[in-house]
C-alpha positions as CSV (number, residue, x, y, z in Angstrom):
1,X,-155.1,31.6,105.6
2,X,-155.3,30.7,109.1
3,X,-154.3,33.2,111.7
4,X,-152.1,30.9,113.7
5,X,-150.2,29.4,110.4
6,X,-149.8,33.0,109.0
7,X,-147.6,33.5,112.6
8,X,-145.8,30.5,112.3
9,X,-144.4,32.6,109.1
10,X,-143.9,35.4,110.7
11,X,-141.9,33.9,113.6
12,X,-139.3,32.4,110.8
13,X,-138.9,36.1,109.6
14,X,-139.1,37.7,112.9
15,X,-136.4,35.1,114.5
16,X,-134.1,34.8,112.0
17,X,-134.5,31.6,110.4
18,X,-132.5,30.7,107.3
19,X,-134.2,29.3,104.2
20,X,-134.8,30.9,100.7
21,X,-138.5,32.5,100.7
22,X,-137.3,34.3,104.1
23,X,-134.5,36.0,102.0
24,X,-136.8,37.1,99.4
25,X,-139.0,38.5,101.7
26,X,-136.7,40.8,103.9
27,X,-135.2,41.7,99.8
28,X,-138.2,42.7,99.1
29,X,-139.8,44.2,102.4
30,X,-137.3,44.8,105.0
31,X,-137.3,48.9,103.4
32,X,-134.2,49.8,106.1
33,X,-135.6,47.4,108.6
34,X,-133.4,44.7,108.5
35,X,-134.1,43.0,112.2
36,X,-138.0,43.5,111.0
37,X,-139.3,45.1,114.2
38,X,-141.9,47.0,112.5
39,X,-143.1,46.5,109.1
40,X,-144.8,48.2,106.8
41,X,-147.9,47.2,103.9
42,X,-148.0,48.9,100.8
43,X,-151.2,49.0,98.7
44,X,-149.0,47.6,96.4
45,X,-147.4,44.4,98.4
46,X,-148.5,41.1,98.1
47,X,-151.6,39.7,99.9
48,X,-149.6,36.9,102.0
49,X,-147.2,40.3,103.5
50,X,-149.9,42.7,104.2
51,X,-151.6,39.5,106.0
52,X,-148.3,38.8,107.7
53,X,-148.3,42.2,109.3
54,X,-151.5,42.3,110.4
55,X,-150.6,39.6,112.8
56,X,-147.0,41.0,113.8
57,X,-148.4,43.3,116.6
58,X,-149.3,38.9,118.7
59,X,-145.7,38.8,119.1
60,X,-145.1,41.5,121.4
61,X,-146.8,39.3,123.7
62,X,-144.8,36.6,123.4
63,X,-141.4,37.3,122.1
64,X,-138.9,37.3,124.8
65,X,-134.5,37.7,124.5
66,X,-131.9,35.6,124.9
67,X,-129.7,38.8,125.7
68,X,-126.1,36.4,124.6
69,X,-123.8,39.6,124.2
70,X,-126.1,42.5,124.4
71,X,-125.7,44.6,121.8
72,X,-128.3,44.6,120.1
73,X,-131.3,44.1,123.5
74,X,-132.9,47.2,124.4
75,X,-132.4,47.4,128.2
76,X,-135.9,49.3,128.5
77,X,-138.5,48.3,126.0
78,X,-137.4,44.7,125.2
79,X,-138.5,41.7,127.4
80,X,-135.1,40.1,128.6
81,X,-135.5,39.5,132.6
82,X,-139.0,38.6,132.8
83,X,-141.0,36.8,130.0
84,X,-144.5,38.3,130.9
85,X,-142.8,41.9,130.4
86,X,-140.6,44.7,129.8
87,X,-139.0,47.7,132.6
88,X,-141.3,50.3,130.3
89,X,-144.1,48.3,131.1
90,X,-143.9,47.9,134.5
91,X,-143.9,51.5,134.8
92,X,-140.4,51.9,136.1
93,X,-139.1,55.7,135.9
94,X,-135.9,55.4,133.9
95,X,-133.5,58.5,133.6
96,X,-133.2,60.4,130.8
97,X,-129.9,59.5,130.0
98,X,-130.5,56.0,130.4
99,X,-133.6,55.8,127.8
100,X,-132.1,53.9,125.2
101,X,-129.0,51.8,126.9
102,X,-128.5,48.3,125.3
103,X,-127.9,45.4,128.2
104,X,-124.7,46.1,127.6
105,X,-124.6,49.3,128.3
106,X,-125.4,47.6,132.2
107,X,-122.0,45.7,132.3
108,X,-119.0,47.5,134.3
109,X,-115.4,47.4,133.4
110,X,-114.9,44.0,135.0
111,X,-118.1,42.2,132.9
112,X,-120.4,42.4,136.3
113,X,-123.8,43.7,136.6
114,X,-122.9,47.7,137.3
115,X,-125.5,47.5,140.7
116,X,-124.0,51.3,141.7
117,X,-125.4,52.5,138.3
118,X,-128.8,49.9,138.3
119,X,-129.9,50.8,142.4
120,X,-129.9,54.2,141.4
121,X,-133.3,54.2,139.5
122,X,-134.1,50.2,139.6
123,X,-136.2,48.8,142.7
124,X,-135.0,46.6,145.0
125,X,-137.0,43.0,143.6
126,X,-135.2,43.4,140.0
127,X,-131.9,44.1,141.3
128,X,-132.4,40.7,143.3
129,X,-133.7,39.0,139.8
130,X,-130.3,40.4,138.2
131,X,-127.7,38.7,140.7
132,X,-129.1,35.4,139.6
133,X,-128.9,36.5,135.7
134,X,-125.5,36.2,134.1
135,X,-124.6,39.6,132.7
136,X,-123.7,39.8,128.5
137,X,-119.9,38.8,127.2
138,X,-118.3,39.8,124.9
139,X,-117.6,36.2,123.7
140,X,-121.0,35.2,124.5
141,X,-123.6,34.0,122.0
142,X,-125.6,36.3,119.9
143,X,-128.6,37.4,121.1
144,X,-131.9,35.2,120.0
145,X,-135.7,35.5,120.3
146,X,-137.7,33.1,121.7
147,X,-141.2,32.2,122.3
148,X,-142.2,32.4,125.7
149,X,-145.9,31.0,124.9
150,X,-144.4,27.2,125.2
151,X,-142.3,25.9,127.9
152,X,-139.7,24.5,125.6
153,X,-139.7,28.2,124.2
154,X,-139.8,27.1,120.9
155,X,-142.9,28.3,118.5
156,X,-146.4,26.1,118.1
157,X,-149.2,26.4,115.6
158,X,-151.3,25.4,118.9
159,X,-150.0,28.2,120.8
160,X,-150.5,30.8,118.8
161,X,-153.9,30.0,118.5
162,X,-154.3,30.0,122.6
163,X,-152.5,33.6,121.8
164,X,-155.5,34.8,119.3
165,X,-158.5,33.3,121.4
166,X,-156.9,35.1,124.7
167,X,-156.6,38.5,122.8
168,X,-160.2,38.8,121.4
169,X,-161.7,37.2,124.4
170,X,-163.1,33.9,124.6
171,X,-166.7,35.0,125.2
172,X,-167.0,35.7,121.5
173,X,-166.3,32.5,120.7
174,X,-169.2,30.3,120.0
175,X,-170.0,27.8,122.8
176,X,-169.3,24.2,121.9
177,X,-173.1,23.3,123.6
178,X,-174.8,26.2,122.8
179,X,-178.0,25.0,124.7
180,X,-176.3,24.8,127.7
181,X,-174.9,28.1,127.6
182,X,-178.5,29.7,127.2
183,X,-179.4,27.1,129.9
184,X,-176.8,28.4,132.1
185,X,-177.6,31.7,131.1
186,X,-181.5,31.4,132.2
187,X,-180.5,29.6,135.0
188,X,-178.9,32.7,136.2
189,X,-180.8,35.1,135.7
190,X,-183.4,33.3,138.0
191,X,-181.3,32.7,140.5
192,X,-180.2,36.8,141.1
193,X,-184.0,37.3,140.7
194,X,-185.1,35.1,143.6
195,X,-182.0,37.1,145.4
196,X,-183.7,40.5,144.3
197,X,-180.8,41.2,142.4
198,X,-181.5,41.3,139.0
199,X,-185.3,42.9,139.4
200,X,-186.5,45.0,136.5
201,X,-187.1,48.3,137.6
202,X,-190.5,48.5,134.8
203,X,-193.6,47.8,136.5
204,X,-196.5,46.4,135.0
205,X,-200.0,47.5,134.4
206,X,-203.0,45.6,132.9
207,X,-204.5,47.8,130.0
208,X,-207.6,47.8,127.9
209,X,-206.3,47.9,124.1
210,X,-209.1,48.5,121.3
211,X,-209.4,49.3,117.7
212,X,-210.1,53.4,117.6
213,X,-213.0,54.1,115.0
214,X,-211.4,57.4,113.5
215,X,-212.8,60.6,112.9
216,X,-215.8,60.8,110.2
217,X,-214.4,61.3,107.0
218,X,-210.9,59.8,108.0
219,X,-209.8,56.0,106.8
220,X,-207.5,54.2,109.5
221,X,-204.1,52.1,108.0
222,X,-203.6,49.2,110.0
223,X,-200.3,46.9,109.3
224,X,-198.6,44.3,110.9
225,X,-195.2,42.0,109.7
226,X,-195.1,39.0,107.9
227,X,-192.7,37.7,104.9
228,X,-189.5,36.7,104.9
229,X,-187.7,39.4,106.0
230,X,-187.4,41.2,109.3
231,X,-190.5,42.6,111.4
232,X,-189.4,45.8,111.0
233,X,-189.3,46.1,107.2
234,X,-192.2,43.8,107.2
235,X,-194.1,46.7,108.9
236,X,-192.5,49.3,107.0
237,X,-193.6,47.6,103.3
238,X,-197.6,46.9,104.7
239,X,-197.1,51.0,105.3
240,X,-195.5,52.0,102.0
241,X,-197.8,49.4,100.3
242,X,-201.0,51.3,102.0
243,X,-200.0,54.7,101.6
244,X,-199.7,54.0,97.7
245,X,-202.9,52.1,97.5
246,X,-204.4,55.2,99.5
247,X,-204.5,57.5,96.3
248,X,-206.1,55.1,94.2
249,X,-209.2,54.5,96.7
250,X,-209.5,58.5,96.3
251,X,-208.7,58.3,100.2
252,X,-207.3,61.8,101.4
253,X,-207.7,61.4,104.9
254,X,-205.6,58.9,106.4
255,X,-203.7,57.9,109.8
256,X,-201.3,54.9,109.9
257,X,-201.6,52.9,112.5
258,X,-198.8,50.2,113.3
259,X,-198.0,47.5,116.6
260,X,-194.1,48.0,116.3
261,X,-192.4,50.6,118.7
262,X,-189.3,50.9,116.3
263,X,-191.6,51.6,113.2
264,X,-193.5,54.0,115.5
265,X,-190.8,55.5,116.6
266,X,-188.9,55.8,112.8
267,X,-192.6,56.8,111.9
268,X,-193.7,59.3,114.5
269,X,-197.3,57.7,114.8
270,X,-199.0,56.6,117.9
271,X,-199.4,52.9,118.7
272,X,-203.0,51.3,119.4
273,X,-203.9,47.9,119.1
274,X,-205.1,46.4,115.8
275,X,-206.1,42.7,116.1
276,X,-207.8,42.9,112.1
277,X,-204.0,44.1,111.2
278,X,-202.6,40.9,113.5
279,X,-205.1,38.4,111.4
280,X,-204.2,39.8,108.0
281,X,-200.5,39.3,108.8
282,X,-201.1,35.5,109.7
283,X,-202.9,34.8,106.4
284,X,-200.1,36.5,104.7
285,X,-197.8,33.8,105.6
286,X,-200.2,31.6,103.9
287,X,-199.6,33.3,100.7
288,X,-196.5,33.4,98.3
289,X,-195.1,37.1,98.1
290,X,-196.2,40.5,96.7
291,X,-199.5,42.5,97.4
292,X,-202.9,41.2,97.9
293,X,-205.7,43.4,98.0
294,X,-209.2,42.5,99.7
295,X,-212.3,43.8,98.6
296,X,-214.5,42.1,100.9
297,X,-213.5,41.2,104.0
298,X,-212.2,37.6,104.5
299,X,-214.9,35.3,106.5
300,X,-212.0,34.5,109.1
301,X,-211.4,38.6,110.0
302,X,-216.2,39.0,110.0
303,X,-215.7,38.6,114.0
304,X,-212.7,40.9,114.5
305,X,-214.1,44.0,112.2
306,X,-217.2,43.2,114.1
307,X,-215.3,43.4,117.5
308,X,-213.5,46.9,116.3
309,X,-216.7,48.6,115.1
310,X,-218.2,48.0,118.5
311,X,-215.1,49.0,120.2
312,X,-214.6,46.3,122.3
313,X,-211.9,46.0,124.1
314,X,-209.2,43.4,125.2
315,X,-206.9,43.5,128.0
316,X,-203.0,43.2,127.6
317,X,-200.3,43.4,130.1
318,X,-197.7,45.9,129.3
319,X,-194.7,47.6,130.7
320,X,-194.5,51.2,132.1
């Protein structure tokens, strides 16, 4: 179920709204928690409630008191004189003995803010914010939650989903003009390196890359990718595949060598460039899948081999 609708359920629990399914849920799950501040899953409770709590840690965000008579409003942790956030979070050192007062516990004899007790350990900005606050009666109304994400305060499917997006950052979301983005993107990163911002700090040499005829008696491996997966298992089958086939050419002697620096890496084995290996891999995607084996050499590779037994080399541009 949808994130957002799954807290428009949880905000009829969590607020105290009166219909039948709610009763049967706080029955079934309140387990000593009547006011259903924090709940609990079971690996035995239903999939809609251990859903439902997964999303019950959004409304700490939003859930802001109506403190009527106080009893029941934490003076402290609870959000009741600003909606964005509580005294603990701004950081305010509150005395020991004061830890767990209610708002009522703030009232004097005569039903005023107590400002000789509040000055004591409050700053001066939310003592101001109290005088224009009218303190809890004892007649009052009870004390509701509401939903300080809308400014009627009252709950929306719509802002609840603002709530999710702004919590797991809207930069994972996936751009409505995706193109644009990676336009924008490019764009950028040109810009900072016309500014000698964003330079990379590799330099660049020009390199003379050749097939190496091996040692007598030794047989060279040469792979490259193609299929349908990724490049690297691409390389890693044309290695597994040789290395098999090596045994049943009597071949003893043999070094693998392979164009990828992850497979080199995972492998151990140095890299050198294998343009036969390249050429193979392109007429593999020609081909449906499994191994082919070539006893002559294909007509369309007679120029490269040719190029590799006489050493000849090309020139490639590489990063140092």
């Amino acid at each position: 179920m949808n994130k957002a609708a799954l807290m428009k359920m949880g905000w009829a629990i969590r607020s105290g709204e009166d219909a039948l399914w709610i009763e049967v849920m706080k029955g079934k799950y309140d387990r000593e928690n009547r006011n259903f501040e924090h709940v609990v899953a079971k690996a035995q409770d239903s999939s809609l409630w251990k859903s439902l709590v997964q999303t019950w840690h959004y409304f700490d965000r939003c859930e802001f008191r109506n403190i009527g008579k106080g009893n029941f409003v934490r003076a402290r942790t609870y959000k009741w004189l600003y909606k964005e956030t509580s005294i603990e979070a701004m950081r305010i050192m509150v005395p020991e003995s004061m830890q767990y007062l209610m708002v009522k516990d703030l009232v004097d004899d005569n039903g005023c803010w107590n400002f000789d007790l509040l000055r004591t350990w409050l700053p001066h900005n939310i003592i101001s914010k109290m005088y224009a606050l009218l303190p809890p009666q004892n007649d009052g109304d009870t004390e509701t939650r509401v939903w300080s994400g809308t400014d009627n305060d009252q709950f929306s499917i719509a802002s609840a989903y603002k709530l999710n997006r702004e919590t797991h950052d809207e930069t994972r979301l996936r751009p409505i003009h995706p193109w644009r983005y990676i336009l924008d993107c490019h764009l950028q990163y040109i810009t900072t390196n016309v500014n000698n911002i964003a330079l990379s700090t590799r330099q660049q040499m020009e390199v003379d890359i050749a097939w190496q005829q091996p040692e007598a008696g030794w047989v060279v491996l040469n792979t490259d990718d193609t299929g349908i997966c990724s490049a690297y298992l691409a390389e890693l089958w044309g290695v597994l595949d040789g290395l098999r086939l090596a045994p049943e050419g009597g071949i003893t002697k043999l070094k693998v060598q392979v164009d990828s620096r992850v497979v080199v890496q995972s492998l151990n084995s140095p890299n050198i460039g294998n343009a036969c290996a390249d050429a193979l891999a392109n007429m593999g995607c020609d081909h449906g899948p499994g191994l082919r084996v070539y006893d002559q050499c294909p007509s369309s590779l007679s120029s490269l081999l040719l190029m590799d037994v006489m050493e000849i080399s090309t020139s490639r541009v590489i990063s140092v």
